[in-house]
C-alpha positions in Angstrom: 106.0 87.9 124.2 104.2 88.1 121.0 103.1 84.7 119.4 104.3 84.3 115.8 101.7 82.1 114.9 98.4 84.3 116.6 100.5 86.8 114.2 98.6 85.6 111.0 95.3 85.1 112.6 92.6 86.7 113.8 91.7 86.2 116.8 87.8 87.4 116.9 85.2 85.0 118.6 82.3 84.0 116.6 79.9 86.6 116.6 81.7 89.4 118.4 81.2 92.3 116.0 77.0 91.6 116.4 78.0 91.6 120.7 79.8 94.5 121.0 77.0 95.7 122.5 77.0 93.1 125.4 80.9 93.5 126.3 82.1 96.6 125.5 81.5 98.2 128.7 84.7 96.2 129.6 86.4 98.2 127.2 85.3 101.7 127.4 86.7 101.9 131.3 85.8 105.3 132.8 85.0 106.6 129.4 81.6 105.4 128.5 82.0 107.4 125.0 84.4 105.4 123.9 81.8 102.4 123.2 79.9 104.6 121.3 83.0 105.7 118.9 84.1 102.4 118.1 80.7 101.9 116.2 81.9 104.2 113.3 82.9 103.2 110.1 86.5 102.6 109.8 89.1 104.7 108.0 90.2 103.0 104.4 93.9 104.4 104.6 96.7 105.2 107.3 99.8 107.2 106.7 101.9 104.3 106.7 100.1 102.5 103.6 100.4 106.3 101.6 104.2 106.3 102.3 105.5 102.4 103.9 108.6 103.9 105.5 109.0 103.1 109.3 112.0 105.6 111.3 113.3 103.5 113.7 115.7 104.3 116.7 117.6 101.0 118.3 120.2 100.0 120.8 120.4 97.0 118.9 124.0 96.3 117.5 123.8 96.6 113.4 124.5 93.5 111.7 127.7 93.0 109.6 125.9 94.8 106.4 122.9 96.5 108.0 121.5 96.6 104.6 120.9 93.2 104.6 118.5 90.7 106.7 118.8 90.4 110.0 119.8 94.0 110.1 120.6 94.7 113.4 121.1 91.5 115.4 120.3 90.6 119.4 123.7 91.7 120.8 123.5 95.2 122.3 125.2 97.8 120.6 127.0 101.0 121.8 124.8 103.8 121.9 121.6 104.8 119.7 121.4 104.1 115.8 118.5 105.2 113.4 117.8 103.7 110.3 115.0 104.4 107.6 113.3 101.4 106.9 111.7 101.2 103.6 108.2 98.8 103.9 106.6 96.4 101.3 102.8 97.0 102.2 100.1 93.8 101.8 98.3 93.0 99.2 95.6 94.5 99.4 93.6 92.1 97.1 91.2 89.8 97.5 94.5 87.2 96.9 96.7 89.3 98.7 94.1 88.8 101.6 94.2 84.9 102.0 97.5 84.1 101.1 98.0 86.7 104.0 97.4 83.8 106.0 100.6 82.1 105.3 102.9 84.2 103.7 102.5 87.5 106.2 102.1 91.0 105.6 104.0 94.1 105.8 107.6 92.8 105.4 110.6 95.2 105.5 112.0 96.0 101.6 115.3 97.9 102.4 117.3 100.1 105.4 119.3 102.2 102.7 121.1 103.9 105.4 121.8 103.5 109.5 123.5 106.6 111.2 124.7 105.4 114.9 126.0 107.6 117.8 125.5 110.9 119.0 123.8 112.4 115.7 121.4 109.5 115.8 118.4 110.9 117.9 118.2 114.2 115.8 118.4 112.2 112.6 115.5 110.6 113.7 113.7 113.9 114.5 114.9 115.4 111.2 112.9 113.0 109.7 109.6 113.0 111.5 109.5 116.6 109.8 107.6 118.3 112.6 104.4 115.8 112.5 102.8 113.9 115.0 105.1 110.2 115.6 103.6 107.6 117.2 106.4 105.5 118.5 105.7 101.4 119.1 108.4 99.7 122.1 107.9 96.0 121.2 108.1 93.1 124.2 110.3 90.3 124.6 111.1 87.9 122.4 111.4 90.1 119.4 113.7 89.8 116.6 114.3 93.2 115.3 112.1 92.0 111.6 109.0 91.0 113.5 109.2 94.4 115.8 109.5 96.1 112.8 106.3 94.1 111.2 104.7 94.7 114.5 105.2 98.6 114.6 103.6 98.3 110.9 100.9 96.7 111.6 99.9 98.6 114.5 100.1 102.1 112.8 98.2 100.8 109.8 95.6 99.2 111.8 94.9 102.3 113.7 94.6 104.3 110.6 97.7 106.4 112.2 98.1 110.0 110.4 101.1 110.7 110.9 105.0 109.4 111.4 105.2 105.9 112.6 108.2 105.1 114.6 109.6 102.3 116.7 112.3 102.0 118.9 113.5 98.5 118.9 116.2 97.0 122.0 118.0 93.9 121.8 115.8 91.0 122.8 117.4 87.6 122.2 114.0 86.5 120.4 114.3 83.5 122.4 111.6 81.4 124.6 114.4 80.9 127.6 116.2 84.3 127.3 113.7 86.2 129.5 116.5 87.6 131.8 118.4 88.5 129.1 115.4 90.4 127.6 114.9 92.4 130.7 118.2 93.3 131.2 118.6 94.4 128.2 115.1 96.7 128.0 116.8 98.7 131.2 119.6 98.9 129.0 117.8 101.1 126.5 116.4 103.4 129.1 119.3 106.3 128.5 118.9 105.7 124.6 115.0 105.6 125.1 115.1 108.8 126.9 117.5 110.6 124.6 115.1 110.2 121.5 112.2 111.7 123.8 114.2 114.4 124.8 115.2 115.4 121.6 111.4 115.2 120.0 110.2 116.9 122.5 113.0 119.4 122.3 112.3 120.6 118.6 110.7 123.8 118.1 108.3 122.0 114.8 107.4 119.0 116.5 104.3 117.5 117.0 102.9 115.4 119.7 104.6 111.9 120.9 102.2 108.9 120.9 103.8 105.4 122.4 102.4 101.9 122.4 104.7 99.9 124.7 103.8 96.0 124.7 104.7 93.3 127.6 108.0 94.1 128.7 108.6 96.9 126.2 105.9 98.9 129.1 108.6 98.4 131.5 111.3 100.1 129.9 108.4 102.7 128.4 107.2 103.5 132.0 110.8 103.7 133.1 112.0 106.2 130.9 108.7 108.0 131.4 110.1 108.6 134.9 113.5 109.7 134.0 112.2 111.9 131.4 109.8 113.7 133.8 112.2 113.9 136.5 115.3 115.3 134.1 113.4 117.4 131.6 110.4 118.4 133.2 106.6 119.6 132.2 107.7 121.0 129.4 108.8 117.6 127.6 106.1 115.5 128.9 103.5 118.1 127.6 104.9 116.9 124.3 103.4 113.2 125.2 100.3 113.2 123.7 99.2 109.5 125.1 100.9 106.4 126.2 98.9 102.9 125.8 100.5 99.9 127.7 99.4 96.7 126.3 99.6 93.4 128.4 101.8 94.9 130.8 104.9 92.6 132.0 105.8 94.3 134.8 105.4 93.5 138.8 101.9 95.5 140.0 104.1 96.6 142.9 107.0 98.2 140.4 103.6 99.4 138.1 102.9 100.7 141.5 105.9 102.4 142.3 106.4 103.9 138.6 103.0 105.2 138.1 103.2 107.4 141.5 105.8 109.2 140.3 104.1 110.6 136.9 102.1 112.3 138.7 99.5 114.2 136.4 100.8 113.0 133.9 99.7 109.5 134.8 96.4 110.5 133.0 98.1 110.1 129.8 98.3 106.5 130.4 95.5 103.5 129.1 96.4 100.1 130.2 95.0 97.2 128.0 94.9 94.2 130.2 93.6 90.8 130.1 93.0 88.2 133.2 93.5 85.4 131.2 96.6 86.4 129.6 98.7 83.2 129.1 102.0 84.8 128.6 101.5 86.9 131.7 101.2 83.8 133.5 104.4 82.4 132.5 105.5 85.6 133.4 104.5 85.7 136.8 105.6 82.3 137.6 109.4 83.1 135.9 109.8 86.8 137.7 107.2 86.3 140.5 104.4 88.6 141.3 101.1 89.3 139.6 101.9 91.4 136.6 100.0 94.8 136.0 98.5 93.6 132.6 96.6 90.6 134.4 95.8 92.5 137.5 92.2 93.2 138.4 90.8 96.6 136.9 89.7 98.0 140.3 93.6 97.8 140.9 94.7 99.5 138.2 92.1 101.9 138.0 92.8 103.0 141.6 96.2 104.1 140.5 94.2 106.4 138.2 95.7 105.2 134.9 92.6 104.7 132.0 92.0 100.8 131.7 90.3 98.6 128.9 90.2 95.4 130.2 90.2 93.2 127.2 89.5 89.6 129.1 86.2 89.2 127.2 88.0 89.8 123.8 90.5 87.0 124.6 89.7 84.5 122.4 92.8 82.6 121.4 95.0 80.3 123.8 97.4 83.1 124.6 95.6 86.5 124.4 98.7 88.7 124.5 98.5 90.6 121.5 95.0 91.5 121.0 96.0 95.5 120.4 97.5 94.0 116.9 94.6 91.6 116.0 91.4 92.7 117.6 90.0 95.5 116.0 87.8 96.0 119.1 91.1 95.9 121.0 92.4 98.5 118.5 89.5 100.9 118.9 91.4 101.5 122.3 94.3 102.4 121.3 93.0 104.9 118.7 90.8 106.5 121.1 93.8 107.0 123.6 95.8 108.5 120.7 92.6 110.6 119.7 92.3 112.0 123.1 95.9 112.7 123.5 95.8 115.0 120.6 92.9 116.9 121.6 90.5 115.3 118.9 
């Protein structure tokens, strides 16, 4: 549930860079280095802003001329499509940087092409070229543009090195089409699963890296399952790191799904929030606390990594802070970090 407004602001406090000091133990979890690493200068370049082209894998059903905005619409389509999608990057400029505030960002340019069925997860892996992909499942919601602008902002933000991905399902991208949403996020699950299985199946690949937001981590930690349970060790060893941010999903499901990871549940950082507004709404939609707004002890007693993010909530929402806190951001590039063995 990611607010297009808190999109194209930043949501810092006043004064937080000078009091990272004083909160970030609530960040750095069970790994007191981290807080010490986020202190370091910043990297001036990702991947992404070198080459601005985004592989994306979708169960969304493509629009009457893919080629052309929407793209791929909200219905669900038969099977798994990939597309290229050519970015515009920011402007970069001092203008660039203030008209950013009204005008946006990254913004999609073109989708030359969109292969759908069968040949569609290889395609994708074709393309990664045998790099590292870090893969970005959006939450409800989502139109299949701002998922996209999402994915890009993430990657870039991290400073991501290698392939950025996103797999993108067909969420209505509306405020009162929550059920629809989640049905169709379990909808994806075979898709989702095919693309892992097949990046994890090629002998050049490199490590998989996924950020799953709100109820994106619910299909995320679904598939997760199915993938361990059907292809074994030797594809999950292939996951390099999974972050959840603001989790939209029951504790008691969270629960239930983390169990059955087993060692692999190490893999996993949850970014959560207590005062997460859209959780709330969540909640009192779906019932039951959701994972994301659950205490830490909780979590942490599942043994997933947590960085609870409740002091970094500045905004009247606080549901996207992994996309516009760079505090919040640190996290998720130390979980990817770790996951590749830097």
């Amino acid at each position: 549930m990611t607010p297009r407004i808190l999109h194209r602001r930043t949501l810092l406090r006043a004064g937080l860079l000078s009091a990272v000091a004083g909160v970030a133990p609530s960040l750095g979890g069970c790994v007191t280095d981290d807080i010490a690493a986020g202190s370091q200068v910043p990297e001036k370049q990702s991947a992404l802003d070198v080459m601005p082209v985004l592989l994306v894998a979708t169960t969304r059903k493509p629009a009457s001329n893919p080629q052309r905005s929407p793209w791929f619409t909200s219905d669900r389509g038969r099977g798994l499509s990939f597309a290229e999608v050519r970015l515009s990057p920011p402007d970069r400029s001092l203008l660039g940087k203030v008209s950013s505030v009204i005008t946006g960002d990254w913004t999609i340019g073109a989708i030359p092409k969109v292969e759908t069925g069968a040949g569609a997860a290889e395609a994708f892996a074709q393309a990664a070229l045998g790099r590292d992909v870090l893969i970005y499942v959006h939450g409800y919601r989502e139109s299949f543009e701002s998922a996209a602008v999402s994915a890009a902002r993430l990657s870039d933000g991290i400073r991501f090195k290698g392939v950025s991905g996103l797999f993108t399902w067909p969420s209505a991208a509306a405020t009162l089409d929550y059920g629809y949403d989640r049905e169709s996020a379990m909808y994806s699950r075979d898709a989702f699963e095919d693309l892992l299985k097949t990046l994890a199946s090629s002998p050049s690949g490199g490590r998989i890296f996924i950020v799953a937001h709100s109820m994106g981590t619910l299909l995320t930690l679904e598939t997760l399952r199915m993938l361990r349970a059907e292809a074994g060790e030797a594809a999950m060893s292939r996951i390099g790191a999974v972050v959840l941010a603001a989790p939209d999903i029951d504790f008691d499901l969270f629960s239930n799904g983390v169990s059955r990871l087993g060692p692999d549940v190490r893999k996993i950082t949850v970014i959560s929030a207590t005062n997460d507004r859209a959780l709330e709404l969540s909640a009192a939609i779906a019932g039951g606390t959701r994972a994301g707004a659950a205490d830490r002890a909780k979590l942490e007693a599942l043994g997933v990594r947590v960085a609870d993010a409740s002091d970094y909530a500045g905004g009247l929402i606080n549901h996207d802070l992994f996309l516009s806190n760079p505090e919040v951001q640190g996290v998720v590039k130390r979980a990817i970090a770790r996951g590749a063995g830097a």
